[in-house]
N, C-alpha and C positions, 0 to 999 in steps of 0.2 A: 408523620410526613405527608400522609394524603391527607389529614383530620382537617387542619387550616386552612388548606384552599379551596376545600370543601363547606366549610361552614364559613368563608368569605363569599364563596358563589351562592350559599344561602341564601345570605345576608343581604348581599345585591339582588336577589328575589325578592325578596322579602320588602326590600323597598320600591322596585318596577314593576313588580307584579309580570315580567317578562324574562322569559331564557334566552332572548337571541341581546336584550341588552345587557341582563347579565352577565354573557359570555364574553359583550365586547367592553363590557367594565373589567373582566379578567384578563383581555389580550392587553389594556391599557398599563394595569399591574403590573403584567408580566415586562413589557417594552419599558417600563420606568425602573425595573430593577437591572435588562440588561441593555439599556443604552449608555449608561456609564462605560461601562468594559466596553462595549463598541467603541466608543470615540476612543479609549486609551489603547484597544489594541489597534485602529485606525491610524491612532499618532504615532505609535511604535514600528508600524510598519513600514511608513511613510518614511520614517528617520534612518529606516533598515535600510530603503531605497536610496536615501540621498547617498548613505557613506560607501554604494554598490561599487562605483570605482574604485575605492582604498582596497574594499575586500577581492577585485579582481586583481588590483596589483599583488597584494599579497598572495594569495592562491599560487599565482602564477610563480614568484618569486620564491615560496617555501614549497615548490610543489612535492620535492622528494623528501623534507622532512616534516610530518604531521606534526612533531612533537612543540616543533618552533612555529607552524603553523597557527597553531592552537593556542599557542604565547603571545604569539601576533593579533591575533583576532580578539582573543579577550579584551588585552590594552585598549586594541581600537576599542569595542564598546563601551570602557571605561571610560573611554575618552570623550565619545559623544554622548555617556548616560544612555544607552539601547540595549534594552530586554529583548536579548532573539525570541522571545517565550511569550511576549506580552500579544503577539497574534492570536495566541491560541487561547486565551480568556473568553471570550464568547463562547468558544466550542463546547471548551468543558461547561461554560455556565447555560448554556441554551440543551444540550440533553438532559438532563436532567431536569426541566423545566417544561421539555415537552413530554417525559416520560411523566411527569403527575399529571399535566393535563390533560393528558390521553387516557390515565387509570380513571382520574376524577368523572371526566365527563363520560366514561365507558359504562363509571360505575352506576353513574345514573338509572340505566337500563340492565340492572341484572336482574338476572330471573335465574333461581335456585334449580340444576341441574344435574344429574346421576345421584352420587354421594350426595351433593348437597340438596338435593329435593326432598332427600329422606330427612335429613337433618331439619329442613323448612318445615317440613313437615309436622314433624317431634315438637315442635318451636311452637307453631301457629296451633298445634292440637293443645296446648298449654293456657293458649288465651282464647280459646274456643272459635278459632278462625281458622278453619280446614274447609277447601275444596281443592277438586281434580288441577283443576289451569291456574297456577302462581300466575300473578304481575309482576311489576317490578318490584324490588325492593330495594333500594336503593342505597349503596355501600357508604362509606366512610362520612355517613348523616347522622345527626341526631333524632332520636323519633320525634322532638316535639318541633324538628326546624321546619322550613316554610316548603322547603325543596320536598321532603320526605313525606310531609302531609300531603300533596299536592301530589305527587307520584306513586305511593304506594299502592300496589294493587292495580293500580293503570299498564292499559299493553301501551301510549302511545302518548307521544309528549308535542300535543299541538301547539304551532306558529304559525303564526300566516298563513293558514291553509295548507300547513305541509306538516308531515311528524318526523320531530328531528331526531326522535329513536329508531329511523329504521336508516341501513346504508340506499346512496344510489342505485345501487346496484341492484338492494331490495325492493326498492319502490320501481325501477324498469321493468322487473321482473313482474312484478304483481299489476302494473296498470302500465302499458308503455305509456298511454296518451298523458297521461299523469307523471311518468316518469322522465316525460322531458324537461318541467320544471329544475327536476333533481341533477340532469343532465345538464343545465344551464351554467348549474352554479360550479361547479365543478370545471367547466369550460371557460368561466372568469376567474376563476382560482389561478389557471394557468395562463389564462392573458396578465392577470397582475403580478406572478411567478414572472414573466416572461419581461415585464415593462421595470423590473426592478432590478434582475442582472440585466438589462440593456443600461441602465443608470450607472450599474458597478464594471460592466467592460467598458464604457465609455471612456471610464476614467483611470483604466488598467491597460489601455491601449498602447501605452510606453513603456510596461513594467519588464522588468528581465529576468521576471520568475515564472514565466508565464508565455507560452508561444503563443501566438495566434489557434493555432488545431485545438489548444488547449483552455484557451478564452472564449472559443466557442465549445467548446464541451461543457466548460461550468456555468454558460449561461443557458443552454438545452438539459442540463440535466434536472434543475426545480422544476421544468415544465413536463420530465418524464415523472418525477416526483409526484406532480400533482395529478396525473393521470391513474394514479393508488388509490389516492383520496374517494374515487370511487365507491372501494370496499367500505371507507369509514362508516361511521355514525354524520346526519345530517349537522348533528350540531359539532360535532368535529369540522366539518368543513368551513361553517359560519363563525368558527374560531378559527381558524386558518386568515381567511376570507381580511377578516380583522385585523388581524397580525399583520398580516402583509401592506394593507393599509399603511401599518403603522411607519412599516420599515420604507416605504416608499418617502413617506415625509422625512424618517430619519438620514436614508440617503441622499434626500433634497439638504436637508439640513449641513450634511458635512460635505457636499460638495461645495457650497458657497462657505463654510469654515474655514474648510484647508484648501481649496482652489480658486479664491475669491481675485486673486490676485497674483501676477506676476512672482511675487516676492515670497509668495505664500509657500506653506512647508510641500505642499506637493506639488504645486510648478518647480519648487526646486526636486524634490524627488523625482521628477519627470525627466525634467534633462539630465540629472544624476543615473539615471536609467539607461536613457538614450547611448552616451557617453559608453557606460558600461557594454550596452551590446555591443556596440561598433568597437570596442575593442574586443569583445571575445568573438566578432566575425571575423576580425583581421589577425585574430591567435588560429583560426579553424575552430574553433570552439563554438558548440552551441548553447546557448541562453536561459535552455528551458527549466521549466522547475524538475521535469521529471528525467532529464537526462543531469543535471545537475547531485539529485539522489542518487541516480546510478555511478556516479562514481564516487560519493562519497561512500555507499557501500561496498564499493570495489575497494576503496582505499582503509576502509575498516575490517575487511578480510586481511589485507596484507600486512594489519597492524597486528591483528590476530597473527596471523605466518610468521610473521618476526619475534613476534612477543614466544612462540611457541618455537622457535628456533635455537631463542637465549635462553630459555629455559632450560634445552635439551641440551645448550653447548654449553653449560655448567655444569653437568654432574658428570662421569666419569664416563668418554668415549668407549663403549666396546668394541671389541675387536670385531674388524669384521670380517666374514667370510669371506674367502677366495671365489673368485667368479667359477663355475663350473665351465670344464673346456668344452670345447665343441665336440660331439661324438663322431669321429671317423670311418670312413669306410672300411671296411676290412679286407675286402678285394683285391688280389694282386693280377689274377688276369686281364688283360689289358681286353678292352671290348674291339669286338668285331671291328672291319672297316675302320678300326683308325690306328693311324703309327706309333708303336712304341717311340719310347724316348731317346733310344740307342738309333734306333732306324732313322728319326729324323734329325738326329746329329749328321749321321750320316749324308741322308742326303741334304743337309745343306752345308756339306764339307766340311763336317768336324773330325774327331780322330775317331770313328768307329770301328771296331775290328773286323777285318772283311772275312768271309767263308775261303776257308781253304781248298784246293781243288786235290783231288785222289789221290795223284801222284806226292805231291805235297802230305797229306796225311799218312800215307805207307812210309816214305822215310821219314817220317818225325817222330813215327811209331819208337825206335828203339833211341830214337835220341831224350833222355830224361828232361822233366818239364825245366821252363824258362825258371830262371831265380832259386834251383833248389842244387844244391853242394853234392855232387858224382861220390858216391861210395867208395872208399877206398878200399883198393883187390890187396894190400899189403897182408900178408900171415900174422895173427896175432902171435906176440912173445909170450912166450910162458913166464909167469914171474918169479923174483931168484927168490931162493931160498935162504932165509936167513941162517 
């Protein structure tokens, strides 16, 4: 995986007798294999744009069923041939493409360390080349290639008056006055960072994936990017440096492809845009790409809720538990300072029984209670005798 790009970057030494052209003979490489996916995921996108109105009337019209939703949308892209997915082709093809070219030219400058010093060590005590301070030895080379002869055993890989084996960071440190060189470049890295998404918001100034807060954040964050770049390798930067070049042209390139003209696929995608905000400002609806995620994952939890509802409403209801009652007081004396129930019947003239006065209670004394049947004083009969 690193072997090939590594013995292309050789091979381009090998004929310039230079690392900073050969690096920018590898940015050319790299830009020829993902300018393709650029322009196709550029045209996909662009198409995603145009059909934004159909997809907002749909949304809005299947909003409580996802299922028919989802029915909707398909057709539509069938309809206009649109890969939601064809955006993300550079993504995936451009990591991967900077992770080799970050090993490859890291590997440039390796110098055998802990474990592996010993190991260097073991190695070189084999071909009778042992001393204290390893140079480089440079990875995924061949020993007889142009790069590997040229660098092995070297602390430092001269251009133009600068070593592109050490970072800015290293070279500040060790020489400031020297180290503003390194600081330079680093500082145009980020002006060409900066002059390439002003190319790409320019032309994203209608989109309705995309607020304003958020067109300026993706056009500030390559320029926090390239303030990293710092820590790199010099010749990491001067690959960077290159690249960006590249994609300045490439941007020039597809601005006059698809915006060349009134008619063109992204003037139509423009007003296809446009259209769409202004209706989702007149739904109360916002626009943005990242409030737009928030509710499709709000609406993919509730797919989940539901999905996990019918689940549970097919298999056999348990019974369930009776609600536990409220625990009651147990107290029957009525508290201090307030009126029983009977009292305040009373006084607000209901039928409460009033206190009897003395005279009153002395005769009632042998009178037997209210409701109960007077004993009767008759003699019991004896019973006959059969």
């Amino acid at each position: 995986m690193f072997e090939i790009p590594a013995s292309l970057l050789s091979w381009f030494f090998g004929f310039t007798g230079s690392y900073i052209i050969s690096i920018a003979f590898m940015a050319v490489i790299v830009m020829a294999i993902t300018t393709p996916l650029t322009l196709k995921s550029t045209k996909g996108m662009l198409e995603m744009q145009r059909i934004a109105p159909e997809m907002r009337r749909l949304q809005n019209e299947y909003r409580n069923d996802r299922t028919k939703l989802n029915e909707e949308m398909m057709k539509l892209y069938q309809e206009h041939k649109v890969n939601p997915m064809a955006s993300c082709l550079p993504i995936f093809a451009q990591m991967p493409v900077f992770i080799v070219m970050f090993r490859v030219l890291r590997g440039l400058t390796y110098r055998p360390r802990g474990d592996a010093d010993t190991i260097a060590d073991a190695t070189l005590r084999v071909v009778g080349n042992v001393h204290e301070d390893h140079g480089f030895i440079p990875r995924y080379l061949a020993r007889d290639s142009a790069i590997f002869q040229d660098l092995y055993d070297k602390t430092k890989i001269p251009e133009l008056g600068l070593d592109l084996g050490q970072s800015p960071f290293e070279a500040i440190t060790n020489n400031p006055a020297t180290g503003i060189v390194y600081a330079l470049l680093v500082v145009g890295l980020g002006a060409l960072y900066f002059g390439q998404q002003r190319m790409v918001a320019a032309r994203a100034a209608m989109s309705p994936t995309m607020s304003p807060t958020q067109q300026k954040v993706m056009q500030y964050l390559p320029v926090v990017f390239a303030v990293f770049q710092i820590f790199f390798l010099t010749a990491l930067v001067f690959y960077y440096i290159f690249q960006t070049l590249l994609r300045i042209l490439q941007q020039y390139y597809i601005t006059k492809k698809f915006y060349g003209d009134d008619n063109s696929l992204g003037r139509q995608a423009q007003r296809a845009s446009e259209a769409a905000r202004d209706e989702a400002k007149k739904n109360g609806e916002s626009g943005g790409m990242f409030s737009q995620m928030k509710k499709d994952l709000a609406a993919g939890r509730d797919d989940i809720r539901d999905g996990a509802d019918k689940a549970a409403g097919g298999k056999a209801d348990k019974p369930k538990k009776p609600a536990r009652p409220v625990p009651q007081s147990k107290r029957v004396t009525p508290p201090k300072n307030r009126p029983t129930a009977k009292s305040a019947d009373t006084a607000a003239g209901g039928k409460g029984r009033p206190t009897p006065s003395r005279k009153q209670a002395e005769s009632n004394r042998g009178k037997p209670p209210k409701g109960s049947r007077p004993k009767s004083t008759r003699p019991t009969k004896g019973k006959k005798k059969r």
